[in-house]
N, C-alpha and C positions, 0 to 999 in steps of 0.2 A: 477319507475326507471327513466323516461323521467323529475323528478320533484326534482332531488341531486343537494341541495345547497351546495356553497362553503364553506368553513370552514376559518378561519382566524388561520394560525401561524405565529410564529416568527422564524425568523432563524437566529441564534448571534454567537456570536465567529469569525471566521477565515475564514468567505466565502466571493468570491468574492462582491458578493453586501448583505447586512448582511440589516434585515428590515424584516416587515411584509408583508404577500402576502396570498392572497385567492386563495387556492385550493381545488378539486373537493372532497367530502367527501370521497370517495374512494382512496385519496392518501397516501403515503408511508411516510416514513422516507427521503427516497432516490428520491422521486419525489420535495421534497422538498428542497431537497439538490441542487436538478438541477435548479430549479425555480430561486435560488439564483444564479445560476454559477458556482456553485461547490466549494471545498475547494480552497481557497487562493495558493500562491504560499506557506507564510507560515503555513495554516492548514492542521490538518491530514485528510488520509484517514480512519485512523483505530479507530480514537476515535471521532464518532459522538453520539452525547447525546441526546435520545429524553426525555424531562422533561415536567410532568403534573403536575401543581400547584407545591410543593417546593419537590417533587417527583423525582427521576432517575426511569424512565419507563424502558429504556433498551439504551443500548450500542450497534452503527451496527461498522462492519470494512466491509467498502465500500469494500476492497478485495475479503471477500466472496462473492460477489455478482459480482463483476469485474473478479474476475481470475476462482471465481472455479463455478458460476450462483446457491449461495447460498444464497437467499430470506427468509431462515427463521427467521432472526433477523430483517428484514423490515418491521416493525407494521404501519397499520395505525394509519395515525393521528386524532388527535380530535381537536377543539375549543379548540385557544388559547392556544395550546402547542407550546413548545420553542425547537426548534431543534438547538445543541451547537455543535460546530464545532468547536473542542480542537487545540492546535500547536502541528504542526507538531512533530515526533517522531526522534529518529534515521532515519538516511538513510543511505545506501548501494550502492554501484552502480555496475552490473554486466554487464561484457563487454565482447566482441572477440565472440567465434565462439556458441555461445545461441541462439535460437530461438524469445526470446524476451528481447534485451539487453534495458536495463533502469535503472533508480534510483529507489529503493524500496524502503517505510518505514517501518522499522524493528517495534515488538513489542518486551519489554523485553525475553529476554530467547530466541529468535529465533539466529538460526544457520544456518551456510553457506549449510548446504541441504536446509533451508527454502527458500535462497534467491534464490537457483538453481531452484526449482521447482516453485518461483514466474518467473521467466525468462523463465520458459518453458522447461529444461532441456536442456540437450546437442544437437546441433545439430548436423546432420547428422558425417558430417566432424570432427566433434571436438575428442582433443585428451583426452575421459573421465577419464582419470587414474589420472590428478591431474591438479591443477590450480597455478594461481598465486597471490597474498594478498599485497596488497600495504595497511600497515597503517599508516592513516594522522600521530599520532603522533609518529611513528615511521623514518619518510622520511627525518632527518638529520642522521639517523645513520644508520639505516638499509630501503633500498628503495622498494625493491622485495624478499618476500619471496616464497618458493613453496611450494605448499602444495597437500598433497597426496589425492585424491577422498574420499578413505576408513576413515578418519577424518572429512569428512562434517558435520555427524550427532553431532560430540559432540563439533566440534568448533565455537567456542561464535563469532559475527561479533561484529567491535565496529563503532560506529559514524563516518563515514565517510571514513570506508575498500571498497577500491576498490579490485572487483575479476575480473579478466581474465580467461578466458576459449582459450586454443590454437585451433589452426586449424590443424587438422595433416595431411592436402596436404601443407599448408606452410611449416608449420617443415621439412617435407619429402624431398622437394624441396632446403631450404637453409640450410641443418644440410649436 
């Protein structure tokens, strides 16, 4: 064990520093991803490719491994594999009274529960019975929509919907 040569990959696509680098035979997908600096501003989190020879080995979403410490799609690596780090996806931005407000990148088919529960749900204060949906292409005509909790699961997010989540000690206070 005191005798683990380093391995040689590649790491292309959309990471910060994108190039070959030797790591420990026992590294990951995601240790290699870090090596490099991580996805880009514009790479995804969700679509990192490890490929062996002209191969797709497997597909990780840095997500499950960041939000929910799901390691089972982080394979080690081997000699000479190409870790591809795809552009970025959709993103979302979930804001106001959440636990963890940010920009998420959405995978197709994902829903405003999805982006609730990448944010961490409601926090304490918040008023969970319904939010608000600003969509990009909707903001010359229509600017703030509201939208009811019981709707999250089957409402489609699009490319750049912003959600608000209320606080309802503010509400309380100026209503």
């Amino acid at each position: 064990l005191g005798q683990l040569k380093g391995v040689r990959v590649f790491v292309s696509g959309f990471a910060v520093r994108p190039g070959s680098y030797t790591v420990s035979a026992l590294s990951t997908i995601a240790n290699a991803v870090v090596r490099a600096g991580g996805p880009s501003a514009s790479g995804s989190f969700r679509n990192i490719q490890l490929r062996r020879g002209n191969k797709l080995i497997a597909t990780l979403d840095f997500y499950d491994l960041l939000l929910n410490g799901d390691r089972s799609a982080d394979l080690l690596v081997q000699a000479d594999d190409v870790v591809h780090i795809g552009p970025i996806g959709q993103q979302v931005g979930v804001i106001g009274s959440v636990n963890r407000p940010a920009i998420f990148e959405l995978r197709p088919g994902e829903t405003m529960a999805d982006a609730l529960r990448m944010a961490g749900g409601f926090a304490a204060v918040a008023d969970a019975s319904r939010l608000s949906l600003e969509r990009v292409d909707e903001r010359t005509t229509v600017r703030v929509t509201q939208v009811e909790t019981s709707q999250a699961a089957t409402l489609q997010l699009q490319n750049g919907d912003v959600l608000r989540a209320f606080n309802i000690v503010t509400l309380a206070t100026s209503g």
